[in-house]
One Martini backbone bead per residue (centre of mass of N, CA, C, O) as a GRO file, in nm:
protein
   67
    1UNK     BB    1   0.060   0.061  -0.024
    2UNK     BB    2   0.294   0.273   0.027
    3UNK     BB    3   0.346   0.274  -0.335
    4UNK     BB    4   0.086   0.470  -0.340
    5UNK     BB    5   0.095   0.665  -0.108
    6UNK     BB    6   0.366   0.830  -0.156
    7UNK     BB    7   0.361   0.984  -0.418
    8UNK     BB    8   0.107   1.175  -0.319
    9UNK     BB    9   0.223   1.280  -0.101
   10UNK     BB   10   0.454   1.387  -0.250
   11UNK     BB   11   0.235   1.576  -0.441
   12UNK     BB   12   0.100   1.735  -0.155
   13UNK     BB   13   0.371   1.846  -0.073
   14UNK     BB   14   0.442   2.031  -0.339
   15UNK     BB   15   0.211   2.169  -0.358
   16UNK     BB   16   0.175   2.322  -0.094
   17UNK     BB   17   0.476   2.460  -0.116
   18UNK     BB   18   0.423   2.603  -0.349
   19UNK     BB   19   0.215   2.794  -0.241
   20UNK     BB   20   0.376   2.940  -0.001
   21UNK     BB   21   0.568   3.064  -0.229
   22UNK     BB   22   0.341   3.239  -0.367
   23UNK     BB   23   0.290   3.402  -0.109
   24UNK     BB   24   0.595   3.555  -0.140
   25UNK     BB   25   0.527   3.676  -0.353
   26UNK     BB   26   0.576   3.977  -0.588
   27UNK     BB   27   0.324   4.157  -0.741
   28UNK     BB   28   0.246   4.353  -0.958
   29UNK     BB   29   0.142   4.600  -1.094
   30UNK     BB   30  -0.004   4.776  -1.327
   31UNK     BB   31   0.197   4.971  -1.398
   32UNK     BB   32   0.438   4.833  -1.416
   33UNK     BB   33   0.323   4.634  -1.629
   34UNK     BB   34   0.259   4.883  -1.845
   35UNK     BB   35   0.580   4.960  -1.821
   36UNK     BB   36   0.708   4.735  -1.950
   37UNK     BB   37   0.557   4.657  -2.212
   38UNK     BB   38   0.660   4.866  -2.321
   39UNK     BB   39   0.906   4.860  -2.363
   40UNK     BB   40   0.891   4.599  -2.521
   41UNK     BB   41   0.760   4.731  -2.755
   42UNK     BB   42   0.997   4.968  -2.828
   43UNK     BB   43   1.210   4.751  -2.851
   44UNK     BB   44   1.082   4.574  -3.114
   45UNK     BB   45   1.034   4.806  -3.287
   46UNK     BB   46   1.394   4.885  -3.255
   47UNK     BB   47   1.444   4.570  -3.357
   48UNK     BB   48   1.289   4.574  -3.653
   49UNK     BB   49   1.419   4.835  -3.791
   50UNK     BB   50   1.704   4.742  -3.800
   51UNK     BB   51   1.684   4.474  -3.963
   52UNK     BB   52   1.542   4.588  -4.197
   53UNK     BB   53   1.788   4.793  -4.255
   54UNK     BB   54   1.964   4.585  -4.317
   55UNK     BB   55   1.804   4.384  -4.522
   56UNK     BB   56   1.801   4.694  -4.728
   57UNK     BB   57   2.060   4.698  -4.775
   58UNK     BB   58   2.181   4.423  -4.882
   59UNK     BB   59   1.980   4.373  -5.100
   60UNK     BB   60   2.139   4.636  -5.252
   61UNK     BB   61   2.403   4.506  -5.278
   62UNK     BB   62   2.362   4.289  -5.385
   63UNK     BB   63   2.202   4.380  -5.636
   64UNK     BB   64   2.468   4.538  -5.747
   65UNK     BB   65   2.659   4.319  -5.767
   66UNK     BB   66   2.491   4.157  -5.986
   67UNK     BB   67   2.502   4.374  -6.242
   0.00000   0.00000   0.00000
């Protein structure tokens, strides 16, 4: 019976001890969220426009190399 009840144990004991961690942790605020948000949306927008920006360089030397 052991065999059974051990892992199960050992289930609800691990599931515990999550909740008690997640009790622990510091939750951003709304305003955080969305300004972490913002700076990761126009970090996006300029490594974007940037790789864009190399693409269309690189494309044009290939393009003139090649005639």
């Amino acid at each position: 019976m052991n065999k059974i009840l051990d892992p199960i144990s050992g289930m609800m004991t691990f599931v515990r001890e999550a909740k008690d961690e997640l009790k622990k942790v510091t939750w951003p605020t709304r305003d955080e969220v969305t300004s972490f948000t913002m700076v990761v949306v126009v970090a996006l927008l300029a490594i974007s426009l940037f790789l864009w920006l190399v693409d269309t360089g690189l494309m044009y030397l290939i393009k003139t190399v090649m005639k």
